[in-house]
TIRO-2110 file (N, C-alpha, C; in Angstrom, 1 decimal):
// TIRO-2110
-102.3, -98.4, -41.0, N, 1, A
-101.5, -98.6, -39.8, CA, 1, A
-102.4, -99.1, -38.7, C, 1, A
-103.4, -98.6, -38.8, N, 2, A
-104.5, -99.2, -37.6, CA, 2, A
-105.1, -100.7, -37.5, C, 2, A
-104.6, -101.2, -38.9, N, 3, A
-105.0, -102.3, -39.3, CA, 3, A
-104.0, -103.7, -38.9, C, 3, A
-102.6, -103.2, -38.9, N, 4, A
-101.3, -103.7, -38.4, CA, 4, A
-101.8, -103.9, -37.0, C, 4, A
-102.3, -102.8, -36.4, N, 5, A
-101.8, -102.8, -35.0, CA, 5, A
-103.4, -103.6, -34.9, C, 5, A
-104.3, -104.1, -35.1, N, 6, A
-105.4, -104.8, -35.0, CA, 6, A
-105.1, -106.2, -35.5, C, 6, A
-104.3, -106.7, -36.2, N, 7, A
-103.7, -107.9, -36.6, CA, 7, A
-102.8, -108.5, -35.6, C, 7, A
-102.0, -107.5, -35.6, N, 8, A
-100.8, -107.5, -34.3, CA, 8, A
-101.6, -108.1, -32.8, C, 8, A
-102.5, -107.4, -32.1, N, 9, A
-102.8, -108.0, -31.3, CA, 9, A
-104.0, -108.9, -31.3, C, 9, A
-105.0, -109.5, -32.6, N, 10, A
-105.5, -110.3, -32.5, CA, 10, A
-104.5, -111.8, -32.6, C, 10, A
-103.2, -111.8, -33.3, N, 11, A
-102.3, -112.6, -33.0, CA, 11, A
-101.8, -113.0, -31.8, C, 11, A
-101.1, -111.8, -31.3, N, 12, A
-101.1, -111.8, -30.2, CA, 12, A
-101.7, -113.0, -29.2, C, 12, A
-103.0, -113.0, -29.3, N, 13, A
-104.2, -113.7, -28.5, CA, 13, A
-104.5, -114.5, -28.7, C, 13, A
-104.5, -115.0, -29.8, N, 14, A
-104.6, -116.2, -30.6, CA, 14, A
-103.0, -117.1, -30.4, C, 14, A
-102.0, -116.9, -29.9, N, 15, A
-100.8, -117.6, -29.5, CA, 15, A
-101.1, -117.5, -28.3, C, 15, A
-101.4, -116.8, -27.7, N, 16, A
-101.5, -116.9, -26.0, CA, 16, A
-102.6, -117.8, -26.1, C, 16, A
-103.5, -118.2, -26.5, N, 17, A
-104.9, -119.2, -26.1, CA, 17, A
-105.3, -120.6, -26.6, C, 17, A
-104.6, -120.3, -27.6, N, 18, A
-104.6, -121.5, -28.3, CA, 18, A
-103.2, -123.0, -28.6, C, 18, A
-103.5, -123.9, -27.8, N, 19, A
-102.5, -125.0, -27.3, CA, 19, A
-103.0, -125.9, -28.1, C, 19, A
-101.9, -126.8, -28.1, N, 20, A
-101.9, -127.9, -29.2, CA, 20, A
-102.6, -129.5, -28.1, C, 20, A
-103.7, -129.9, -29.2, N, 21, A
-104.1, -131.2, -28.6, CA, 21, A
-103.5, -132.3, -27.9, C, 21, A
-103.5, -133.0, -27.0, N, 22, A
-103.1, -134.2, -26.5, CA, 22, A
-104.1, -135.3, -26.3, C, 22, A
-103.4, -136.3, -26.1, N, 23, A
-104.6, -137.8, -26.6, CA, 23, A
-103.8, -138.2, -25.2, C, 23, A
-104.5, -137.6, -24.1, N, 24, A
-104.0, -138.8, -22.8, CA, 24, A
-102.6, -138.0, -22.4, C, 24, A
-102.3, -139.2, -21.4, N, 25, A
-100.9, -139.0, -20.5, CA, 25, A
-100.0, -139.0, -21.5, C, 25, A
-99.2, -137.8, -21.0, N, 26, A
-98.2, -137.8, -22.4, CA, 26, A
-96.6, -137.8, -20.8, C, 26, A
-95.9, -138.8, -21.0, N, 27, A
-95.0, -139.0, -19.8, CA, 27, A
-93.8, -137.6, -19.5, C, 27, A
-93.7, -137.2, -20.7, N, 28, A
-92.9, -136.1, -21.0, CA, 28, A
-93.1, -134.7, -20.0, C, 28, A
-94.7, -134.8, -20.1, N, 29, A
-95.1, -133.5, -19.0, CA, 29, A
-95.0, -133.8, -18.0, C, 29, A
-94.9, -134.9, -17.7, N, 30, A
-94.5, -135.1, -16.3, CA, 30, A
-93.3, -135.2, -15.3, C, 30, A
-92.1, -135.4, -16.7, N, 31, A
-90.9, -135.1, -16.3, CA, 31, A
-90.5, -133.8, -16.5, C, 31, A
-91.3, -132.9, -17.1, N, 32, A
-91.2, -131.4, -17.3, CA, 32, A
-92.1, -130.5, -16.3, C, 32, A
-93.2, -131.3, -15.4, N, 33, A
-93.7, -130.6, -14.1, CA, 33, A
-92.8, -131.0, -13.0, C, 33, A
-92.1, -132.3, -13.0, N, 34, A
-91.3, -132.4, -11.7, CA, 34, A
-89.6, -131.7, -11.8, C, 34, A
-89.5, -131.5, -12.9, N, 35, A
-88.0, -130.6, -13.4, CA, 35, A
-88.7, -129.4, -12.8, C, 35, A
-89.5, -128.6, -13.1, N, 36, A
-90.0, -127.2, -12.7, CA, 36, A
-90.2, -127.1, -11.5, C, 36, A
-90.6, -127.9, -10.7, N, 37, A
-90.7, -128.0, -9.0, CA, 37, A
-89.6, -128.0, -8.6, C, 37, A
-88.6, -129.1, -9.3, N, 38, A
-87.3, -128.8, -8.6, CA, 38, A
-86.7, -127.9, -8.5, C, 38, A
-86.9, -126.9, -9.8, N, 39, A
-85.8, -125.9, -9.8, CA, 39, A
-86.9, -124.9, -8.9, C, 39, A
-87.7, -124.6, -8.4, N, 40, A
-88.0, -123.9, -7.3, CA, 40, A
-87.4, -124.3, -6.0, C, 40, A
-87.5, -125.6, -6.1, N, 41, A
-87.3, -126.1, -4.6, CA, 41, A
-85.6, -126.1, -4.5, C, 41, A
-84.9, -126.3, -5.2, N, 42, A
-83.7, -126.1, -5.4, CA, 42, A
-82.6, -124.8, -5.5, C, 42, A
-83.2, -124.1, -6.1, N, 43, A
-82.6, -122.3, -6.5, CA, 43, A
-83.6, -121.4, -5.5, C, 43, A
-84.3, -121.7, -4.8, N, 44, A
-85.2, -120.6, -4.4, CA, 44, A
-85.5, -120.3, -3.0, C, 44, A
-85.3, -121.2, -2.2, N, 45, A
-84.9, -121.0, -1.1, CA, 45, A
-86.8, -121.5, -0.4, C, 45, A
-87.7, -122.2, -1.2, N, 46, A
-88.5, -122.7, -0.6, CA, 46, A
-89.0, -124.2, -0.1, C, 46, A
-88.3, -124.3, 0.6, N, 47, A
-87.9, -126.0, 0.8, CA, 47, A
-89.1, -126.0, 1.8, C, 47, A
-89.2, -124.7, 2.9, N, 48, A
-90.4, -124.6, 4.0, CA, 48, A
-92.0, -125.3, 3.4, C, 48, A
-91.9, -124.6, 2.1, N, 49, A
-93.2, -124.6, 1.6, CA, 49, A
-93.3, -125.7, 0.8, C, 49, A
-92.2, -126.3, 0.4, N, 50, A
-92.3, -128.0, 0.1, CA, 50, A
-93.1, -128.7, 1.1, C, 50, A
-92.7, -128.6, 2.1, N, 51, A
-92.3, -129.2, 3.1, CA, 51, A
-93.6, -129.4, 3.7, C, 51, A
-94.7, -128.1, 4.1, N, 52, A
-95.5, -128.2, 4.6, CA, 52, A
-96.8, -127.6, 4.2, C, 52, A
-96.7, -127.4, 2.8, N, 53, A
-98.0, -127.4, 2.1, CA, 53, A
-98.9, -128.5, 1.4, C, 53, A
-99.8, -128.5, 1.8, N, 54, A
-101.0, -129.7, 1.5, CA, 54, A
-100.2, -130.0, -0.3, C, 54, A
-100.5, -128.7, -1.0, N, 55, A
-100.5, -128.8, -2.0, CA, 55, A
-99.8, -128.2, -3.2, C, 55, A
-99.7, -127.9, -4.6, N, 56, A
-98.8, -126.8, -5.2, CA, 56, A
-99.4, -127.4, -6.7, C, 56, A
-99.5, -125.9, -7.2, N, 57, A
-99.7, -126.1, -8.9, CA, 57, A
-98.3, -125.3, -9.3, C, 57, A
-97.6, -126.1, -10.4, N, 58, A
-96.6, -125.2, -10.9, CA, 58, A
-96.9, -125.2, -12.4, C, 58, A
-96.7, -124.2, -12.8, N, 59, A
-96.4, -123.8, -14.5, CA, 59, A
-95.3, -123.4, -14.4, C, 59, A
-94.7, -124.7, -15.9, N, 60, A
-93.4, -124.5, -15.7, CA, 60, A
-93.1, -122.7, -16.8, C, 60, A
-93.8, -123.1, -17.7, N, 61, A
-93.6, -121.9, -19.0, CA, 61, A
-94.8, -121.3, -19.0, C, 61, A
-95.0, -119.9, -18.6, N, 62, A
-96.3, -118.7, -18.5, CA, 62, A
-95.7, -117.7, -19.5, C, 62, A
-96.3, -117.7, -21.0, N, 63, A
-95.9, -116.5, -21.6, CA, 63, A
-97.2, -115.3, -21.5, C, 63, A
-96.2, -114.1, -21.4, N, 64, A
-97.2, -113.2, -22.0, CA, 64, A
-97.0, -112.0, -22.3, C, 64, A
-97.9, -111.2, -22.7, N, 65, A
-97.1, -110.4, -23.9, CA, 65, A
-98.2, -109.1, -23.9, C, 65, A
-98.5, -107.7, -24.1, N, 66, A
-99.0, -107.0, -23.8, CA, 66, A
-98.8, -105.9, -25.1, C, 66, A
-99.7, -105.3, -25.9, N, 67, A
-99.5, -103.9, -26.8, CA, 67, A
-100.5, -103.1, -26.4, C, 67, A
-99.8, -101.7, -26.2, N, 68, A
-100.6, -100.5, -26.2, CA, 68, A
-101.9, -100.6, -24.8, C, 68, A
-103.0, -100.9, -25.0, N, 69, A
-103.9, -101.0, -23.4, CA, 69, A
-104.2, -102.3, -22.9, C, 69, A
-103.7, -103.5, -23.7, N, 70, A
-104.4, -104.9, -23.5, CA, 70, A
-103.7, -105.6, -24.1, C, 70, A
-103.2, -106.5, -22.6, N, 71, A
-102.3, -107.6, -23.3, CA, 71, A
-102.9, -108.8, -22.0, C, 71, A
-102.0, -110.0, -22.4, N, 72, A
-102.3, -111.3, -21.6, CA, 72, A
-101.5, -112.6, -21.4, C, 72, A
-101.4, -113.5, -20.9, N, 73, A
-101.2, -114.7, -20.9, CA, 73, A
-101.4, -115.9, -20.9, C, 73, A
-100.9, -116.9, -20.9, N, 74, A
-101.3, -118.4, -21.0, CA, 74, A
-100.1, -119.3, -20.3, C, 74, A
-101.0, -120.3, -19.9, N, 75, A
-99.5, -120.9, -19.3, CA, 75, A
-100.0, -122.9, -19.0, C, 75, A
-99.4, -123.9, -19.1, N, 76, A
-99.9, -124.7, -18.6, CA, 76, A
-99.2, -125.5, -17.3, C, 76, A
-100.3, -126.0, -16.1, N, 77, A
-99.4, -126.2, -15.2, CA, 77, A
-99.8, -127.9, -14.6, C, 77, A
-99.3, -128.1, -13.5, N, 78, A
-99.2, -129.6, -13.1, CA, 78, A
-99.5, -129.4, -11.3, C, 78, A
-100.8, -130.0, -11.2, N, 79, A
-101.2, -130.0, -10.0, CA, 79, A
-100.8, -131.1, -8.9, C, 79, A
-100.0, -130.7, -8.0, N, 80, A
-99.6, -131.5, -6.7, CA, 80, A
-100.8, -131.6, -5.3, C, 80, A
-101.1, -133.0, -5.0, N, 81, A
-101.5, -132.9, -3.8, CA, 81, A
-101.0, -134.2, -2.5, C, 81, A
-100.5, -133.6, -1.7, N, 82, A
-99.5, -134.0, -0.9, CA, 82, A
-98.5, -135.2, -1.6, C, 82, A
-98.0, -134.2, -2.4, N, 83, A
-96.5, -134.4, -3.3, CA, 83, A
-96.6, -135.5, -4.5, C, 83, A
-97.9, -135.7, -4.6, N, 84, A
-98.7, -136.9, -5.9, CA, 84, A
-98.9, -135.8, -7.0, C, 84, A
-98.7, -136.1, -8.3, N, 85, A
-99.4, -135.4, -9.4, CA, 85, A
-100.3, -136.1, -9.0, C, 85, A
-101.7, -135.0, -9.5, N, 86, A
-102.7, -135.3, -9.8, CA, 86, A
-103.5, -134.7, -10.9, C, 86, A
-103.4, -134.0, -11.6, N, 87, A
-103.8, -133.3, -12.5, CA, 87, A
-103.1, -132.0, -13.3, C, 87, A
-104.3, -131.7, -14.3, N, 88, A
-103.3, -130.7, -15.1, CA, 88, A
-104.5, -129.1, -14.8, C, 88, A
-103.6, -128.3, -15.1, N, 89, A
-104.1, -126.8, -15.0, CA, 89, A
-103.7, -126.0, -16.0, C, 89, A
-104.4, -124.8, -16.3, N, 90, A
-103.8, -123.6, -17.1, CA, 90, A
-104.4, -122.3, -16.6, C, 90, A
-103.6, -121.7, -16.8, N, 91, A
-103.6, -120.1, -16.1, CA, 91, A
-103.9, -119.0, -17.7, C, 91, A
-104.5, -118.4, -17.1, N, 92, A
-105.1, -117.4, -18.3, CA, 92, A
-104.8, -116.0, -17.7, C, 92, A
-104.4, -114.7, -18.2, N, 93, A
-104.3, -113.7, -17.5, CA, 93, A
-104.8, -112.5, -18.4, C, 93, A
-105.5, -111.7, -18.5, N, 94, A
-105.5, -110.7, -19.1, CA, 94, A
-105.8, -109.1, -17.9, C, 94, A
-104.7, -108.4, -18.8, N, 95, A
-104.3, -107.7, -18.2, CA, 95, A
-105.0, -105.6, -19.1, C, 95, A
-105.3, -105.2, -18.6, N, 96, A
-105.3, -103.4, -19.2, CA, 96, A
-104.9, -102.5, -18.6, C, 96, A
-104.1, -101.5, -19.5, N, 97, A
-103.4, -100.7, -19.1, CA, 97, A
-102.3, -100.6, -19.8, C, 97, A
-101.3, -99.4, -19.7, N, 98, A
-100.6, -99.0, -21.1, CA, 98, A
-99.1, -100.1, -20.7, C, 98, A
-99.0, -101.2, -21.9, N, 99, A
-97.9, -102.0, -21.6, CA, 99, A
-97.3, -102.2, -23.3, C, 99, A
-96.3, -102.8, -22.9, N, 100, A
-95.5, -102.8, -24.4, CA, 100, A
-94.4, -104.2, -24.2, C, 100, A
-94.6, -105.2, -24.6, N, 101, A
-93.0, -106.2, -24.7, CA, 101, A
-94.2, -107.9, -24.5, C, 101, A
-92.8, -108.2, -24.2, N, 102, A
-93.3, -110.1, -24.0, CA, 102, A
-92.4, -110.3, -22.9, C, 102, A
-93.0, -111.7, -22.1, N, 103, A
-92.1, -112.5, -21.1, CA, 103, A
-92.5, -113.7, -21.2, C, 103, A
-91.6, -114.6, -20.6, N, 104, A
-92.0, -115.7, -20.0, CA, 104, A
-91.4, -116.0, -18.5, C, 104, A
-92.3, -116.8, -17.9, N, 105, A
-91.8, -117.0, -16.3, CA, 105, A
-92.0, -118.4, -16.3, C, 105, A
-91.9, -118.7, -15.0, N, 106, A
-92.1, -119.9, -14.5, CA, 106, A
-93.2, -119.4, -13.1, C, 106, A
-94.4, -120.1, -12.2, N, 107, A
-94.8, -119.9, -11.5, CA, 107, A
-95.7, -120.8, -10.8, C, 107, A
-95.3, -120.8, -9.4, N, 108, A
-95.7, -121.8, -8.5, CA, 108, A
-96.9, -121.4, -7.2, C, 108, A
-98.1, -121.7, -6.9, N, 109, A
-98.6, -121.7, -5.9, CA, 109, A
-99.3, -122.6, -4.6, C, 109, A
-98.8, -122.0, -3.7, N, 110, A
-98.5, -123.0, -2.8, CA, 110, A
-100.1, -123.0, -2.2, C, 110, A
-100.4, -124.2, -1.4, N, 111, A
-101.6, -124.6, -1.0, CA, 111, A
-101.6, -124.5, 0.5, C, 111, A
-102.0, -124.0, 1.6, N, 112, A
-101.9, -124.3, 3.2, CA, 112, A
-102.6, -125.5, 3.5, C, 112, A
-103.7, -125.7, 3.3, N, 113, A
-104.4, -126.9, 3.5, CA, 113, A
-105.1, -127.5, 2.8, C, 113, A
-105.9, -128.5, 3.0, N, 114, A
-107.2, -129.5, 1.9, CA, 114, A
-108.2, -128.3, 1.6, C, 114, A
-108.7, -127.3, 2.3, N, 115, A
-109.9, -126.7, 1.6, CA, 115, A
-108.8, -125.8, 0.3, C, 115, A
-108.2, -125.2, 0.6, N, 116, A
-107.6, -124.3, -0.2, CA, 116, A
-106.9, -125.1, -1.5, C, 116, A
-106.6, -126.4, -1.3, N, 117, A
-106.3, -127.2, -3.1, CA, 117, A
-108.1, -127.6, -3.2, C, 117, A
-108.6, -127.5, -2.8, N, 118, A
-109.8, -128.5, -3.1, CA, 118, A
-110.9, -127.2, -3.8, C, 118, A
-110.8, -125.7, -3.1, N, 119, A
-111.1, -124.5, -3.9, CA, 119, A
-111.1, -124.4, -5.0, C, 119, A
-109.2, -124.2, -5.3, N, 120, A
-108.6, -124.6, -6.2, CA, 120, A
-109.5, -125.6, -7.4, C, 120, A
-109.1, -126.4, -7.4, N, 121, A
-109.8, -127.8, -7.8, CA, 121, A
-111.2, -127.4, -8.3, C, 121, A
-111.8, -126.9, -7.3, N, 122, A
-113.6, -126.7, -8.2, CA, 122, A
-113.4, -125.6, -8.9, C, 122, A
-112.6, -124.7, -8.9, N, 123, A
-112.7, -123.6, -10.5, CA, 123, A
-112.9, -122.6, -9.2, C, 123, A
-112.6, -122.3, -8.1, N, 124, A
-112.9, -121.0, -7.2, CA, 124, A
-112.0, -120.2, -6.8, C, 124, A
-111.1, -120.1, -7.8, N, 125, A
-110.0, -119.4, -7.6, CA, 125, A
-109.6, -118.2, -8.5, C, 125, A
-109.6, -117.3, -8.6, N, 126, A
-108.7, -116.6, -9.3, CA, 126, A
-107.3, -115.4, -8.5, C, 126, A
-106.6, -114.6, -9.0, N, 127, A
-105.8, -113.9, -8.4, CA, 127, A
-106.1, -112.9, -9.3, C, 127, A
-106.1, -111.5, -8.4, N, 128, A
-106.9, -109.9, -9.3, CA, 128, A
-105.0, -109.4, -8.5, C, 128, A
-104.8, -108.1, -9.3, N, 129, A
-104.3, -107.3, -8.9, CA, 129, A
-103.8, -106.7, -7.7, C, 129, A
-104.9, -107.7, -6.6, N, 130, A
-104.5, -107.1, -5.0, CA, 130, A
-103.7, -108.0, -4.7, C, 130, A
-103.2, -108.9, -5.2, N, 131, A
-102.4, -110.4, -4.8, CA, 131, A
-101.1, -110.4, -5.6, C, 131, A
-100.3, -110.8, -5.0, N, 132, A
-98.9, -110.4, -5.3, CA, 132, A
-98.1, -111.6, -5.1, C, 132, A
-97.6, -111.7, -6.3, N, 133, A
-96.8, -112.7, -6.4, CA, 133, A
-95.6, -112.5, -6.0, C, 133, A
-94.6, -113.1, -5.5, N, 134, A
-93.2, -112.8, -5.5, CA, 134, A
-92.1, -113.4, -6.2, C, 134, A
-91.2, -112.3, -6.6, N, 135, A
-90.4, -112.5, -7.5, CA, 135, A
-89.2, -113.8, -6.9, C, 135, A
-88.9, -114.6, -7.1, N, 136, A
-87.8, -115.9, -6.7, CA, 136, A
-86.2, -115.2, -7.0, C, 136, A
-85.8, -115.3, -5.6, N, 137, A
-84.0, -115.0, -6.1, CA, 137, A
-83.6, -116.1, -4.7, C, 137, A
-82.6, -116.4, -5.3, N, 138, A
-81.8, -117.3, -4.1, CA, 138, A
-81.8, -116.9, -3.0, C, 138, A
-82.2, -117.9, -2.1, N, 139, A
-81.9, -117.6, -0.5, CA, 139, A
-83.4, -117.0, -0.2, C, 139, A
-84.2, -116.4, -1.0, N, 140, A
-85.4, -115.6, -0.1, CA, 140, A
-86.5, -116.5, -0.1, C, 140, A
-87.1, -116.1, 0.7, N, 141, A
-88.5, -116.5, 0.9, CA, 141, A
-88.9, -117.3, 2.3, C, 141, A
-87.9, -116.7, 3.4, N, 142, A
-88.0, -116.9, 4.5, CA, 142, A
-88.8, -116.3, 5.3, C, 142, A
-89.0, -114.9, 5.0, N, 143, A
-90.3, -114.3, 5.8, CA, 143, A
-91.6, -114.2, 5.3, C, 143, A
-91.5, -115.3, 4.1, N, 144, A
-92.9, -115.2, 3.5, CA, 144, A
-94.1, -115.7, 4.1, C, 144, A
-95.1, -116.0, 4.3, N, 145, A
-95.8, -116.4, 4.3, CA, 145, A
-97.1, -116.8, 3.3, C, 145, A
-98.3, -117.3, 3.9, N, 146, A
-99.6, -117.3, 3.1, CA, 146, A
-100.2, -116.5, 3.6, C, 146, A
-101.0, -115.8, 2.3, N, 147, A
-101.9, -115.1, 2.5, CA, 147, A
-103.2, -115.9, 1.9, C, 147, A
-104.4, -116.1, 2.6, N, 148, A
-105.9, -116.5, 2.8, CA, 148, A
-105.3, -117.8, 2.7, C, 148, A
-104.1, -118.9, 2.7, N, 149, A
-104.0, -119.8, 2.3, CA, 149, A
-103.1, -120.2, 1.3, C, 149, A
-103.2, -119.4, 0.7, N, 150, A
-102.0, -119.4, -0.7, CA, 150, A
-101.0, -118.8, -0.8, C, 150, A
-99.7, -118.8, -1.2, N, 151, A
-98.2, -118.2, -1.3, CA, 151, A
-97.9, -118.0, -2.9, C, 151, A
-97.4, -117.1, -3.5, N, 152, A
-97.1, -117.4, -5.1, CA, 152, A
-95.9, -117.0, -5.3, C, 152, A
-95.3, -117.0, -5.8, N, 153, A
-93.7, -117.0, -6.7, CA, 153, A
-93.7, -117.2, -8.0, C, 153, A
-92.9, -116.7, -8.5, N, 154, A
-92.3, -116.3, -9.9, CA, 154, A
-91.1, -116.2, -9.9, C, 154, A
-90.6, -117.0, -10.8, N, 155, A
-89.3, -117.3, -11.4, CA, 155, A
-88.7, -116.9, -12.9, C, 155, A
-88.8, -115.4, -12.8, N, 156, A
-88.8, -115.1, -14.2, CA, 156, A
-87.5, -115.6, -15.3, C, 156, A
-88.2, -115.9, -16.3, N, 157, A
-87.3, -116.3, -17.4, CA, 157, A
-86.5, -115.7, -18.7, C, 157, A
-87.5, -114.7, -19.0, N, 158, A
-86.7, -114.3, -20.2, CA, 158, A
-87.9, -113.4, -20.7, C, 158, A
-87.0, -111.9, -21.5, N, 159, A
-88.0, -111.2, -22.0, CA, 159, A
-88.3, -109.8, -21.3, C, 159, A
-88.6, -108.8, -22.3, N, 160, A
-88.7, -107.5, -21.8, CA, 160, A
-90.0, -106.8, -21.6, C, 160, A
-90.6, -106.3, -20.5, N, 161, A
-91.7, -106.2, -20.8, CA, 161, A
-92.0, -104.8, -19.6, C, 161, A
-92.9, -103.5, -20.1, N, 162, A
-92.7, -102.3, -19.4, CA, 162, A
-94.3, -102.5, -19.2, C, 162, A
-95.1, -102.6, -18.2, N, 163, A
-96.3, -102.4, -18.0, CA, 163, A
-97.0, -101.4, -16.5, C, 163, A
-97.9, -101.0, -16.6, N, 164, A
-98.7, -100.3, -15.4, CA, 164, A
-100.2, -101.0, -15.4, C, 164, A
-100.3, -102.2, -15.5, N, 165, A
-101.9, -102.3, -15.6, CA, 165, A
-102.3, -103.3, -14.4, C, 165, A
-103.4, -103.2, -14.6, N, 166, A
-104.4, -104.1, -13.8, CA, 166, A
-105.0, -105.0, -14.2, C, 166, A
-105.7, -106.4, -13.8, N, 167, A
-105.6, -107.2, -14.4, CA, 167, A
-105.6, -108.9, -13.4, C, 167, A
-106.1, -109.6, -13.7, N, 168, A
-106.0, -110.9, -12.9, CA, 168, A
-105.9, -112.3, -13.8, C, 168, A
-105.9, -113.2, -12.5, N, 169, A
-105.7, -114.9, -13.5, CA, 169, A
-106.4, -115.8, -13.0, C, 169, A
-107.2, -116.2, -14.4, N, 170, A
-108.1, -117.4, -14.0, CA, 170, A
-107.3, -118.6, -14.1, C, 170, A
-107.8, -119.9, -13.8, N, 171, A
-107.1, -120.9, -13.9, CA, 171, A
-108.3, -122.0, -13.9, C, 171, A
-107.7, -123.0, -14.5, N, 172, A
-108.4, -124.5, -14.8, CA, 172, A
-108.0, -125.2, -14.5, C, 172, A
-108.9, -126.4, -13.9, N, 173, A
-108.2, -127.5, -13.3, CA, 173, A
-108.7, -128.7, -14.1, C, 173, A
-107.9, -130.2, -13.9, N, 174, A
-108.9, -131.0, -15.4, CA, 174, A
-107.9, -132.1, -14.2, C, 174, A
-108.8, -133.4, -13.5, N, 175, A
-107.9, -134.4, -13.1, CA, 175, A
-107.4, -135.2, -13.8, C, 175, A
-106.3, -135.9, -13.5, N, 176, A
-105.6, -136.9, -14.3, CA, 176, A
-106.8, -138.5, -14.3, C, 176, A
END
């Protein structure tokens, strides 16, 4: 039994980290980063933060998935700077603490200025546990603001997932 449950989540981990090759611009992700922007910008009520953020990384699809004390994520995203793709990103998450299920979301963060995408950009970024993302429902996100710079939302998608842990996200940046 202990051996299941050691298979189980070396799997696990091995789907969360490991992505399939690409040879160059593939035009497809790019109509699948500006589809994911929209539906933020469209269902979510943040047109403000369109509007007047330097910058935005979105991942459109973040799975992840958690057994017993240690679970995690992966996700890949599409970097905006003043409304230009410019590159690609991926978000990594690992999380500890007693959790059980899978999800997928969608998730966007917003930039305040040039130093804060440009952070971003050299690898000086991560989000730990103290940083809070907010969940996306229609109409909200009017009293939001940034915090150090940055705004986050989540658009969740599908999937059940019961967790209490701690845990943060690294991210990668790679220009076009």
């Amino acid at each position: 039994m202990k051996m299941i449950k050691i298979v189980t989540l070396a799997l696990l981990f091995a789907g969360a980290f490991i992505s399939t090759a690409t040879a160059g611009w593939d035009p497809a992700e790019a109509d699948h980063a500006r589809q994911s922007a929209e539906s933020f910008r469209s269902n979510s009520g943040l047109s403000r933060f369109f509007e007047n953020a330097y910058g935005f990384v979105v991942f459109p699809d973040v799975y992840k998935g958690g057994f017993m004390m240690l679970g995690g994520g992966h996700g890949k995203g599409y970097v905006y700077e003043q409304n230009n793709l410019v590159g690609r990103s991926t978000i990594t998450q690992l999380n500890i603490g007693p959790q059980f299920g899978g999800q997928s979301f969608s998730e966007i963060i917003f930039f305040k200025g040039k130093h804060d995408l440009d952070n971003f950009k050299e690898g000086n970024f991560e989000l730990n546990a103290q940083v809070a993302a907010i969940i996306v429902t229609t109409g909200m996100a009017t009293n939001t603001d940034y915090s150090n710079g940055v705004s986050v939302f989540v658009l969740p998608k599908a999937g059940v997932m019961a967790e209490a842990t701690v845990g943060g996200q690294k991210f990668s940046y790679q220009p076009y």
